[in-house]
N, C-alpha and C positions, 0 to 999 in steps of 0.2 A: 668184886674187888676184895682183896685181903689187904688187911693192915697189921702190923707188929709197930710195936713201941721204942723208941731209942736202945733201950737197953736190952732188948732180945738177942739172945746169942746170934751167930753168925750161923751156925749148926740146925738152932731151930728154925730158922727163916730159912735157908736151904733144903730143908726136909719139908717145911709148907710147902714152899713151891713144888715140890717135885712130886708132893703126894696130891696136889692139886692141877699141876700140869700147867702152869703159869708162869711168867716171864718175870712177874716183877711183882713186890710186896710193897705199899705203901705204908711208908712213916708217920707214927702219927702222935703226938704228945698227947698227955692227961687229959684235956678239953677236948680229944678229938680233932688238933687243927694239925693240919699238915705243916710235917717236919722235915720231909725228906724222902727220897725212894729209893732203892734196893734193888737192881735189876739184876738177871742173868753176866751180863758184861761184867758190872760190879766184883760178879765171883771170880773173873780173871785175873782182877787184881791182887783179891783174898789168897787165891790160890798161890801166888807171886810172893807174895810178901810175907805172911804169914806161917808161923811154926805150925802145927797139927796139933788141935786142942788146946791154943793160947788164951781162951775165953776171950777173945774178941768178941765186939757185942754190932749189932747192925751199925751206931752211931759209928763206928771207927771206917768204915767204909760208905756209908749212904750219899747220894750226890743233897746239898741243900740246896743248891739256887735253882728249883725246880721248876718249872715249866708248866704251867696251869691253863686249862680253860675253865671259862664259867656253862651251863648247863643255859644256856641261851645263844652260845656261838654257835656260828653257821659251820657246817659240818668243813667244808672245801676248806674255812682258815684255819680249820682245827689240822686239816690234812697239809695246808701249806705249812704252819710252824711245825708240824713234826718234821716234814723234809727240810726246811730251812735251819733248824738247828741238832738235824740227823739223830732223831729219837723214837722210840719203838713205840712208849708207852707217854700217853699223858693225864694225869690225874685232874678233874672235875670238880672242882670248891665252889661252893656257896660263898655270900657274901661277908662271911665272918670267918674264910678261908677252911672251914670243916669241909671233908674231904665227903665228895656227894657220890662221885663214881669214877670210874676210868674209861679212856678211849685205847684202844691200842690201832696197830696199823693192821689186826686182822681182822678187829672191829671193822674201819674203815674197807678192807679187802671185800667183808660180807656184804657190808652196806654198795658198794658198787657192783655185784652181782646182782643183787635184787631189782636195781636202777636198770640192770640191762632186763630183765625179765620180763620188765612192765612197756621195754619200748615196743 
């Protein structure tokens, strides 16, 4: 899992990912607690709306009403709220909302191959 902080340009967080090969960078304030996330979609926006080198910063674009699991749910409801509210990635918080890991739906893709492996 990657995190950048509110204020990270928009440029730098597009270059993590892309030098990482990942879909989405978590938001995360001073304490560590999730603030927001940053997807691939997200930059279709960027790309729309924005001049070329406006210093836009991740917060001008990040979704905040984010979509969490905790690191004790069952795998299947983690996999029903990503399709019920059509999302790629979902970030994993601990009890004081500090951002513990992510799920994504390729996470999920592997984790069901292996399930076929062992029947």
């Amino acid at each position: 899992m990657t995190t950048v902080t509110p204020d990270t340009s928009v440029e730098d967080a597009a270059q993590l990912m892309l030098d990482r090969g990942i879909g989405s960078v978590v938001v995360v304030d001073e304490n560590g607690q999730l603030a927001g996330i940053l997807t691939t979609t997200d930059f279709v926006h960027i790309v729309a709306e924005r001049q070329p080198k406006d210093e836009s910063t991740v917060a001008d674009f990040m979704t905040t009403a984010v979509e969490t699991a905790g690191a004790q749910d069952v795998v299947t409801d983690v996999a029903k709220r990503l399709l019920e509210h059509e999302i790629h990635h979902i970030p994993v918080v601990d009890d004081d909302d500090h951002v513990i890991g992510m799920v994504t739906t390729t996470d999920l893709t592997s984790y069901v191959t292996t399930l076929e492996d062992h029947d």
